[in-house]
C-alpha positions as CSV (number, residue, x, y, z in Angstrom):
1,X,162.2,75.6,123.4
2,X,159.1,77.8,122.7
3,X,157.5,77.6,119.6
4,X,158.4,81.4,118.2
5,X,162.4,79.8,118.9
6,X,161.3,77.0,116.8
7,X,159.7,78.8,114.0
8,X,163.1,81.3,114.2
9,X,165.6,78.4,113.9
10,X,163.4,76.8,111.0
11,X,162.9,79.9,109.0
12,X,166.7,80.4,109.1
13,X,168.1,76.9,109.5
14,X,169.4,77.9,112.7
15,X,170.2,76.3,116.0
16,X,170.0,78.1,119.2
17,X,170.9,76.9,122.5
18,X,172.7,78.1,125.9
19,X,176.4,79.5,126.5
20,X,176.2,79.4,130.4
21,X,178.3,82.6,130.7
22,X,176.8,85.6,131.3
23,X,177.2,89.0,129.5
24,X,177.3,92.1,131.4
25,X,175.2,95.1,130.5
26,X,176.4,98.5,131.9
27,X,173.6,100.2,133.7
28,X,173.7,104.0,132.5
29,X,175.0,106.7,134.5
30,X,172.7,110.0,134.0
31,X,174.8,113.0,132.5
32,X,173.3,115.1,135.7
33,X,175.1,112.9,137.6
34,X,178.3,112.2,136.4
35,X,178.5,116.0,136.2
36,X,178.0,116.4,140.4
37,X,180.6,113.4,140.4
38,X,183.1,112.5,137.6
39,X,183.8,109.7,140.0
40,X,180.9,107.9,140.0
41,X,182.3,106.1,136.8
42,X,184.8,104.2,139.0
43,X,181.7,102.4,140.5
44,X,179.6,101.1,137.5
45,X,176.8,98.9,138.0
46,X,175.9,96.5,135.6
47,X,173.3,93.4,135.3
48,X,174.6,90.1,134.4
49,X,171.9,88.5,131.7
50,X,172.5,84.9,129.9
51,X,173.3,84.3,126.5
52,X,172.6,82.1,124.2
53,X,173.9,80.7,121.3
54,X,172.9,81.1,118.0
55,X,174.0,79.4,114.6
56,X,173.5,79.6,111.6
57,X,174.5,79.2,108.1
58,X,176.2,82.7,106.4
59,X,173.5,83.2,103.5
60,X,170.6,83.3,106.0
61,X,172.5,85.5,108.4
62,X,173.3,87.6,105.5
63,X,169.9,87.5,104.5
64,X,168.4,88.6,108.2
65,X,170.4,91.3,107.9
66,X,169.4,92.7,104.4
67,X,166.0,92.1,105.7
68,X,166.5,94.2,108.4
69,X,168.0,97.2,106.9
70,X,165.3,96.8,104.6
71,X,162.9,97.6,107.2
72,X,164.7,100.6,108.5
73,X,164.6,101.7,104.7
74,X,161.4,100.6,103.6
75,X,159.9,103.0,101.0
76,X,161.6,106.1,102.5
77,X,163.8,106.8,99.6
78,X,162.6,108.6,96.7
79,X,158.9,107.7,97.2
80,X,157.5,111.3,97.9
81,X,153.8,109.6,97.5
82,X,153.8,107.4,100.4
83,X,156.0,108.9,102.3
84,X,154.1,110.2,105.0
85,X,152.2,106.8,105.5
86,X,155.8,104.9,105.1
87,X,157.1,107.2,107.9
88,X,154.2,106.6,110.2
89,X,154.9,102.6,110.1
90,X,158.5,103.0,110.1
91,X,158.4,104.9,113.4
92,X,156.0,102.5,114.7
93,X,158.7,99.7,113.9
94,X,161.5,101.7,115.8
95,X,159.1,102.1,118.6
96,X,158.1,98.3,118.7
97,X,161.6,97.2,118.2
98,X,162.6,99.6,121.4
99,X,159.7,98.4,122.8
100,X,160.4,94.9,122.9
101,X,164.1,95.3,124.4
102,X,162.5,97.2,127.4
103,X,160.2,94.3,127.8
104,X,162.7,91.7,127.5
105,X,165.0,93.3,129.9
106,X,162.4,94.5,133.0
107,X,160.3,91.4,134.1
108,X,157.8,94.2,135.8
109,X,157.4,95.4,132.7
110,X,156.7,92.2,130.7
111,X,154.3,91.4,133.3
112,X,152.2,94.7,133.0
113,X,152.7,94.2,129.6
114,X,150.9,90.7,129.3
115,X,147.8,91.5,131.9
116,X,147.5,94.6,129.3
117,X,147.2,92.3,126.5
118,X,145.2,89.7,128.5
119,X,142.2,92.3,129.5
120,X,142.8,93.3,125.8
121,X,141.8,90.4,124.6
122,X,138.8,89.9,127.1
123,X,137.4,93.1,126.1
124,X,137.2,92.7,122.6
């Protein structure tokens, strides 16, 4: 288990661990292309990732969720004075968030991804 796994299940008491079934994820269809071809839907491809499993007790769940939205929400609501700034990070959250599911679901990616940060690193 890596250490950022560690440092999730400690910080919400939870315990994560493998389910050994697989859960299918639907590759999309283009709407250019189900336009030529309506039937193209009756041949779906779809990539089979791992799960995991993750539990934990109800008041920290709860809580990762609260936290959550209150990122999404984060200042945006009545707080004419910051907003522009507060809109600036939040769209940089969204961004990271989307980010990090492409990266997580295209290897090639996550490998660019980790050179980038690598000669990053070296040229600082």
């Amino acid at each position: 288990m890596d250490d950022k796994i560690k440092e999730f299940c400690y910080k919400y008491e939870a315990r994560c661990g493998p389910t050994g079934q697989a859960w299918r994820r639907v590759k999309r269809v283009p709407y250019s292309l189900y336009k030529e071809d309506p039937y193209i839907l009756s041949q779906i491809e779809f990539d089979e990732i791992q799960t995991i499993r993750i539990e934990m007790p109800e008041d920290r769940f709860r809580a990762l969720l609260e936290h959550s939205d209150w990122i999404e929400q984060a200042g945006l609501h009545d707080n004419r004075h910051f907003s522009n700034n507060v809109s600036r990070v939040s769209q940089l959250i969204v961004e990271h968030e989307e980010e990090c599911k492409i990266r997580h679901s295209n290897p090639s990616v996550k490998l660019a991804y980790e050179k980038y940060r690598m000669l990053l690193e070296l040229a600082r």
